[in-house]
Backbone as numpy.savetxt, mean C-alpha at the origin, in Angstrom:
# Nx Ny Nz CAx CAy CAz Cx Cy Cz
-12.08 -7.88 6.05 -13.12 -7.06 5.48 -14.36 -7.12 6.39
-14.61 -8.11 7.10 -15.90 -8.40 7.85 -15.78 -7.47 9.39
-14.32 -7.64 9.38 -14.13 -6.20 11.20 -14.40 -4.69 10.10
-13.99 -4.65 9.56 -14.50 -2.91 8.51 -15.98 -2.90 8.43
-16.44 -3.69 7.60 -18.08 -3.21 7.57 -18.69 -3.64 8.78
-18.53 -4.54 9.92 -19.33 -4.82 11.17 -18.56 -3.32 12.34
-17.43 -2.62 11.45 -17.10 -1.72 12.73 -16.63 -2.42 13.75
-15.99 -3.61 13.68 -15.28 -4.66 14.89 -13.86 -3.60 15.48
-13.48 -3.11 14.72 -11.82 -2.48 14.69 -11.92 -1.49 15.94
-11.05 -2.11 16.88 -10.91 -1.03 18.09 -10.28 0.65 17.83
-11.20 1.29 17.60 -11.06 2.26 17.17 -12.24 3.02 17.65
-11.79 4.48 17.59 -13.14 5.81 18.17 -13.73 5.46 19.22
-14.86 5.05 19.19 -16.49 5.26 19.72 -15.89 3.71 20.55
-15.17 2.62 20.59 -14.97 1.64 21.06 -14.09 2.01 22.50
-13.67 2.80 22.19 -12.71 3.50 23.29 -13.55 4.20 24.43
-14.33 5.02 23.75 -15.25 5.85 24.70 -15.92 5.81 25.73
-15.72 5.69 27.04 -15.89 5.20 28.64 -15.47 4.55 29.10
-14.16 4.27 28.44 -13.24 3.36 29.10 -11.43 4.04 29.74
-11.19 3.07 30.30 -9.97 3.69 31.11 -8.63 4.30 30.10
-9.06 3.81 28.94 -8.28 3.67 27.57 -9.04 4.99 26.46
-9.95 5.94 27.18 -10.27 7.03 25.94 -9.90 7.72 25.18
-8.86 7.84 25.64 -7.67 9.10 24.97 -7.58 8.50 23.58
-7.65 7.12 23.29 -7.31 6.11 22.09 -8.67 6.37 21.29
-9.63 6.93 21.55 -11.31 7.32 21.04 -10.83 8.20 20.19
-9.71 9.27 20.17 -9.71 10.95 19.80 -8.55 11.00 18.60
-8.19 11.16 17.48 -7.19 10.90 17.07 -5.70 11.84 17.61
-5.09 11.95 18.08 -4.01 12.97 18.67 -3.62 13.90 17.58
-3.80 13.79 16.48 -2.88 14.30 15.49 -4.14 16.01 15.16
-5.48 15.34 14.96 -6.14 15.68 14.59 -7.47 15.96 15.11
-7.72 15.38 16.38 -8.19 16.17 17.45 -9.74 15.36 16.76
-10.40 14.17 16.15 -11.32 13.75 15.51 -11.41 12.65 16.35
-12.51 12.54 16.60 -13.08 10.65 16.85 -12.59 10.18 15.11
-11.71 8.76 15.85 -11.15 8.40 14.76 -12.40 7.43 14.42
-12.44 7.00 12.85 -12.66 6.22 12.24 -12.06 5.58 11.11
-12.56 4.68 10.47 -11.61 3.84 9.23 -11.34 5.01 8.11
-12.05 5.62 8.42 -12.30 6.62 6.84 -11.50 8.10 7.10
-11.46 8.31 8.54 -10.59 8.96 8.97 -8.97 8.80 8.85
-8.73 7.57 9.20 -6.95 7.08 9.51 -7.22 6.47 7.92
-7.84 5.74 7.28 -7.22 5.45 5.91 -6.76 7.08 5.19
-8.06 7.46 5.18 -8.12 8.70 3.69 -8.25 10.04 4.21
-8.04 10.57 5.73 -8.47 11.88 6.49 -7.40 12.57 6.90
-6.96 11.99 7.40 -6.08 12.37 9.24 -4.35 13.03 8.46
-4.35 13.40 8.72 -3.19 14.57 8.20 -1.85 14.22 9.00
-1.76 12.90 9.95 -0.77 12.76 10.31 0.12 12.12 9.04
2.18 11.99 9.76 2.67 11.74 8.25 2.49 10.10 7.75
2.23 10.34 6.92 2.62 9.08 6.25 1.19 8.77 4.80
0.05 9.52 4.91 -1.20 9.70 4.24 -0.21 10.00 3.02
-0.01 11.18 2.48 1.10 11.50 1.28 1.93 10.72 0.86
2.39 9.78 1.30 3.32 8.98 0.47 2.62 8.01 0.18
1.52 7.56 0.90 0.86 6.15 0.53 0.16 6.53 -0.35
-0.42 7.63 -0.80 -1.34 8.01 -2.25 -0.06 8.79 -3.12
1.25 8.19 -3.08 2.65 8.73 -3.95 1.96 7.59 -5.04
2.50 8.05 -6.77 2.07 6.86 -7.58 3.02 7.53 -8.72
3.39 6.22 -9.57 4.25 6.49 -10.16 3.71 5.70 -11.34
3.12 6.30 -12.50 2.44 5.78 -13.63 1.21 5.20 -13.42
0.99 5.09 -12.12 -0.93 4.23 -12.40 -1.67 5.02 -11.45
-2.88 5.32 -12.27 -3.91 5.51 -12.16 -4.92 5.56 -11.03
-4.46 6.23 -10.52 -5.47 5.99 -8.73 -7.02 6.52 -9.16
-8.03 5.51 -8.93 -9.29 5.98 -8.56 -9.45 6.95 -7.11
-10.54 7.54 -7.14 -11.01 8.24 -5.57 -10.87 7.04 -4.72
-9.97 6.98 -4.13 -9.94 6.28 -3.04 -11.24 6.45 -1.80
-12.23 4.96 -1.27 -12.82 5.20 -0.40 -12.56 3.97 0.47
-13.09 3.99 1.63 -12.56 2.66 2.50 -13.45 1.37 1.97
-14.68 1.57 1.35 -14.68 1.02 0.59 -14.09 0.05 -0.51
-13.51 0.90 -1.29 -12.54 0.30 -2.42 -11.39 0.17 -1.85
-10.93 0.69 -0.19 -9.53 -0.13 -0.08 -9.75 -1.26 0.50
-11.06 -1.29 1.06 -11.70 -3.07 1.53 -11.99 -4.07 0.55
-12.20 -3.53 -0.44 -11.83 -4.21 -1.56 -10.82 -4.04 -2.96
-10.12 -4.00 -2.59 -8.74 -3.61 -3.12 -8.96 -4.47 -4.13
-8.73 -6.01 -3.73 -8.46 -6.78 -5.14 -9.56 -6.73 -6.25
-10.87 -5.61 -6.22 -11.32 -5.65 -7.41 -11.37 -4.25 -8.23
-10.44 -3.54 -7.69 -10.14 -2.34 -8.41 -9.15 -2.94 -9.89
-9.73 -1.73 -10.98 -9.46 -1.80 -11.98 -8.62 -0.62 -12.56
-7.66 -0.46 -13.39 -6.77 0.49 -13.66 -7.08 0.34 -15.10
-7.06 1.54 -16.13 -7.20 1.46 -17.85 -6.27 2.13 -18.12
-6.09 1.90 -19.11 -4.80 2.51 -20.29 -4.87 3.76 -20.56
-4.18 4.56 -21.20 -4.83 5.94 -21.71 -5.79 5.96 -22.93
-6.20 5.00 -23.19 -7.11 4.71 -24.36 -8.35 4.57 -23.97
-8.60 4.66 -22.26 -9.32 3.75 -21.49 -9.61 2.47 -21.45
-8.92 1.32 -22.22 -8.76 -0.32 -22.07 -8.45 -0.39 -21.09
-9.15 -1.77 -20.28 -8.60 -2.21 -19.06 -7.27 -2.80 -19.03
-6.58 -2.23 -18.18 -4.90 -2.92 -18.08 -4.75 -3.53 -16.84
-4.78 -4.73 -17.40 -4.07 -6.15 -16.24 -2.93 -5.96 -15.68
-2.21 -5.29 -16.25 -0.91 -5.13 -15.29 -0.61 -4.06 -14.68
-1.48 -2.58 -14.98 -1.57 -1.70 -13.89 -2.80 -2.07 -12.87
-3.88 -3.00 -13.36 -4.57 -3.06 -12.29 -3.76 -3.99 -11.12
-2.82 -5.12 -11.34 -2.65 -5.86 -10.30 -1.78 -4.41 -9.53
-1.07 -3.86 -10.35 -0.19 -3.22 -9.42 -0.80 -1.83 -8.99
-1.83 -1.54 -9.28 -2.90 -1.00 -8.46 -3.45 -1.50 -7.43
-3.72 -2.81 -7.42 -4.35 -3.07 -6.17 -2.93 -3.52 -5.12
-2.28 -3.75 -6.04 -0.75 -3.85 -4.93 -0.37 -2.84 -4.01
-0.83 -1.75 -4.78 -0.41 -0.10 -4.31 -0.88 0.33 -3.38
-2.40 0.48 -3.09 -3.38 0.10 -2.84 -3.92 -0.46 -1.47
-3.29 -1.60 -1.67 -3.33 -3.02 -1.12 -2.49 -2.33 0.29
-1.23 -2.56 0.06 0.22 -2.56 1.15 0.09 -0.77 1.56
-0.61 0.18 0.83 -0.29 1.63 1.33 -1.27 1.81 2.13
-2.46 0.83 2.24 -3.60 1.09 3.42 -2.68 0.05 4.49
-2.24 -0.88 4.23 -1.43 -1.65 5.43 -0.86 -0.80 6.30
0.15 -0.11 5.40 1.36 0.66 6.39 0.51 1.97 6.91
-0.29 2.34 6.34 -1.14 3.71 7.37 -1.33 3.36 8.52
-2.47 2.20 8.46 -2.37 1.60 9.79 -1.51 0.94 10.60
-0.46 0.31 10.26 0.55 0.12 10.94 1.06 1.62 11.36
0.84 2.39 10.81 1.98 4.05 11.18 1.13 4.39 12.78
-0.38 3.89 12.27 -1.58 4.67 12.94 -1.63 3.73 14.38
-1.23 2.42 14.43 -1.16 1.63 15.61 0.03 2.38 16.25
1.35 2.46 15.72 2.45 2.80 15.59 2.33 4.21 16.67
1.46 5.00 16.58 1.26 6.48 17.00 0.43 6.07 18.90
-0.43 5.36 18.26 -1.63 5.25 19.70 -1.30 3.86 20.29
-1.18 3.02 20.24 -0.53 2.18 20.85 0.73 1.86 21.81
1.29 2.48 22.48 2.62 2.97 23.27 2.99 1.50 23.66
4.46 1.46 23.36 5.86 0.28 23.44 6.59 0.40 23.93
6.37 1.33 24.99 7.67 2.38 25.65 8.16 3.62 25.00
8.89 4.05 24.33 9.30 5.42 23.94 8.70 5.57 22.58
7.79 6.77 23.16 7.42 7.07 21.34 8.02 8.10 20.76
8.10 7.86 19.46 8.96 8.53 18.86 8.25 8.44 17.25
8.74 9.87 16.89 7.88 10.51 15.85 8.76 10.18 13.87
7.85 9.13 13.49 8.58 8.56 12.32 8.84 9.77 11.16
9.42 9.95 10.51 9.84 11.07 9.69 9.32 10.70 8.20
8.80 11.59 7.57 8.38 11.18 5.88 9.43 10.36 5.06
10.73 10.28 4.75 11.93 9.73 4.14 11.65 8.37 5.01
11.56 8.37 6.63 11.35 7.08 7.05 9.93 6.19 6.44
9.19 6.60 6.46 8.32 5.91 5.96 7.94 6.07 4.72
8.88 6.48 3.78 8.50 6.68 2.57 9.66 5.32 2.02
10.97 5.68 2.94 11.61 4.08 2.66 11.04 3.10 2.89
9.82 2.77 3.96 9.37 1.49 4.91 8.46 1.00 3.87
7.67 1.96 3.07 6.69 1.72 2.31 7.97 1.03 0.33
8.64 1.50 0.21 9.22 1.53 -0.74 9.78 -0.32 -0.62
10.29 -0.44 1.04 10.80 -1.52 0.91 9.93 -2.41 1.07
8.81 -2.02 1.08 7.63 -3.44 1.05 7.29 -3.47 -0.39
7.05 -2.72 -1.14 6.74 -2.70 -2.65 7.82 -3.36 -3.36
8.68 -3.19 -3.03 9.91 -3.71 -3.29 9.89 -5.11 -2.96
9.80 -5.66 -2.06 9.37 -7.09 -1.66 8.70 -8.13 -2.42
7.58 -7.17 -2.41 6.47 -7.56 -3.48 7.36 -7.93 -5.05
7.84 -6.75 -5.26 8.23 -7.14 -6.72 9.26 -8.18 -6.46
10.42 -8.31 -5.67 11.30 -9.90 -5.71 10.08 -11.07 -5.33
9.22 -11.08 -4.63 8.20 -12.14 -4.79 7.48 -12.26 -6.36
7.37 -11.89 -6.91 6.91 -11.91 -8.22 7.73 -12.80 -9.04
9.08 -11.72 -9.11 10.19 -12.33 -9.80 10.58 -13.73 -9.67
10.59 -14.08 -7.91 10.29 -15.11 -7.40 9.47 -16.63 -8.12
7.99 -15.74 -8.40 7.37 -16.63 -8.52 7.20 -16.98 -9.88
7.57 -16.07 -10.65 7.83 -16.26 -12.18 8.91 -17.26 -12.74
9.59 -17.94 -11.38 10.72 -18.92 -12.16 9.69 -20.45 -12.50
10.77 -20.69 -13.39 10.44 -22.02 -13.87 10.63 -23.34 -13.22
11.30 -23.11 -12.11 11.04 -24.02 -10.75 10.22 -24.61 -10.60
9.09 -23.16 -10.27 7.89 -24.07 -10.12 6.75 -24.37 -10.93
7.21 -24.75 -12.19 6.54 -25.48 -13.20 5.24 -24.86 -13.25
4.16 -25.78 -13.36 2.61 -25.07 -13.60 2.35 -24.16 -12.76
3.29 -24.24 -11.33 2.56 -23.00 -10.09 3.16 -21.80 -10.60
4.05 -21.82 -11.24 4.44 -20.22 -11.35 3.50 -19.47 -12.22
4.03 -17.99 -12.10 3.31 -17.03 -12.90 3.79 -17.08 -13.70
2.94 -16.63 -14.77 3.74 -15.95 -16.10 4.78 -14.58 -16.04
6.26 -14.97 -16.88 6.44 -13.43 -16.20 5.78 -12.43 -17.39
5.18 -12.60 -18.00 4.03 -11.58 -18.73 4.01 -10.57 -17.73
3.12 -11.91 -16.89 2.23 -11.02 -15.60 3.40 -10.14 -15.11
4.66 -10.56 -14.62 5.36 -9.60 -13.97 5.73 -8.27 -14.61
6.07 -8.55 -16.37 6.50 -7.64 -17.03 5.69 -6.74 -16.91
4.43 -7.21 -17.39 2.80 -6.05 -17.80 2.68 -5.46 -15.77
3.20 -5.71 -14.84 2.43 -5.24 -13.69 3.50 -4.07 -13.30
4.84 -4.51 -13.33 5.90 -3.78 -13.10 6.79 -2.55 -14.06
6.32 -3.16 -15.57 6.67 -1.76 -16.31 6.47 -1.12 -16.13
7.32 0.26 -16.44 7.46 1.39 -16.38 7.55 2.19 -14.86
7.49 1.37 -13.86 8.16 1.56 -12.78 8.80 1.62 -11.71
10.13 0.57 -12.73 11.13 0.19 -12.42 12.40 1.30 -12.24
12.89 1.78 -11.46 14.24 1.95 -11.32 15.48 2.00 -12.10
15.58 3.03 -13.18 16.50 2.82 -14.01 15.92 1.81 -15.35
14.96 1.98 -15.62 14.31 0.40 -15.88 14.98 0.24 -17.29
15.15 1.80 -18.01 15.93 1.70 -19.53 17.15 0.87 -19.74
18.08 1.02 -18.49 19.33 0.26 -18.58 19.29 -1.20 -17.70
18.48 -1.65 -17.68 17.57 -3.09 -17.26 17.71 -3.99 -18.28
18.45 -5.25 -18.60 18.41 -6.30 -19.66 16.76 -6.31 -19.94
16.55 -7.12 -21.18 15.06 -7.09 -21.44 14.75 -8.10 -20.40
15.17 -9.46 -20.18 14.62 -10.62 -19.34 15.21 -10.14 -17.50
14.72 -9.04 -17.29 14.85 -8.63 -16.20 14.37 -9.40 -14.39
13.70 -10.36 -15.20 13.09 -11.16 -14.01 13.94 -11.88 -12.88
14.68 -12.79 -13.80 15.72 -13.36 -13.45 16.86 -12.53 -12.56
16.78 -11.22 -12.63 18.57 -10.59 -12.23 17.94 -10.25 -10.72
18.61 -9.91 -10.16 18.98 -9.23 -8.55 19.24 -8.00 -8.97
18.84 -6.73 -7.92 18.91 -5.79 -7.73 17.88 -4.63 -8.52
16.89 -5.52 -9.00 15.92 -4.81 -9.94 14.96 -4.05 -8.69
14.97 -2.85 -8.53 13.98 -2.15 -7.56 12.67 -1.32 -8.20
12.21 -0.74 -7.44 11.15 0.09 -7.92 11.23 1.34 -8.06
10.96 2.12 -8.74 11.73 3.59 -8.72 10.86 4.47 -8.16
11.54 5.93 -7.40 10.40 6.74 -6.53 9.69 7.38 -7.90
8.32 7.85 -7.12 7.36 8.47 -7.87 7.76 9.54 -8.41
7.09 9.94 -9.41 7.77 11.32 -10.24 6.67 12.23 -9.81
């Protein structure tokens, strides 16, 4: 958070008179890039799937609130605050500003052959990190680890309702393998 608001992040205007400028301009979009640009602007692919949501509640996203992700809040349709769409709001959140910029290093950064990622590709890349997330949960909800674990409350209340088939899901779903996340509607 401290390279975002000091502007540390080699990006735009950091580039500019150096042997490396072309990296100043965004390619996609022809803009001096900035954070606010490649998080929430830039029209290259992968912006659309990371604001994909499937039951929760997205605020206006600003780079702002994705610099501070973990204190965004999600409410019910009643408007009550909900603990378990907010964690999995800021989860959402959290990992869909990750992978932009990973897409966005991914683009301007050259590894040898570049090559142009496809929406289904990174709509899986993003799916299988959310996905991650939720077997870490499940993970951490066992009784293994005694006082360190979570409650699976927490997992139930963060992950309902968008689960994967979730109707034909045993109720104590924590415990099983193969529980995924289901695409956005």
């Amino acid at each position: 958070m401290w390279v975002c608001t000091h502007d540390a992040y080699r990006i735009g205007e950091f580039w500019e008179g150096t042997k490396l400028e072309q990296r100043s301009t965004c390619e996609h979009c022809g803009v001096t890039e900035t954070m606010q640009h490649i998080l929430l602007e830039c029209q290259a692919p992968g912006q659309e799937t990371y604001m994909e949501r499937k039951g929760v509640p997205f605020p206006r996203l600003t780079v702002g609130a994705i610099a501070a992700a973990g204190l965004l809040e999600a409410q019910d349709n009643d408007g009550s605050k909900s603990a378990g769409k907010s964690r999995l709001l800021r989860i959402l959140v959290s990992e869909g500003a990750h992978m932009v910029w990973k897409l966005r290093n991914e683009r301007v950064i050259p590894d040898g052959v570049k090559k142009a990622v496809s929406k289904p590709e990174i709509r899986n890349r993003l799916m299988k990190v959310i996905n991650g997330r939720l077997r870490t949960d499940q993970q951490l909800a066992s009784r293994r680890y005694g006082k360190k674990s979570i409650s699976p409350d927490v997992v139930y209340h963060t992950w309902g309702g968008v689960l994967h088939n979730e109707q034909n899901l045993p109720d104590e779903w924590i415990g099983e393998s193969g529980v995924l996340v289901g695409s956005a509607s």
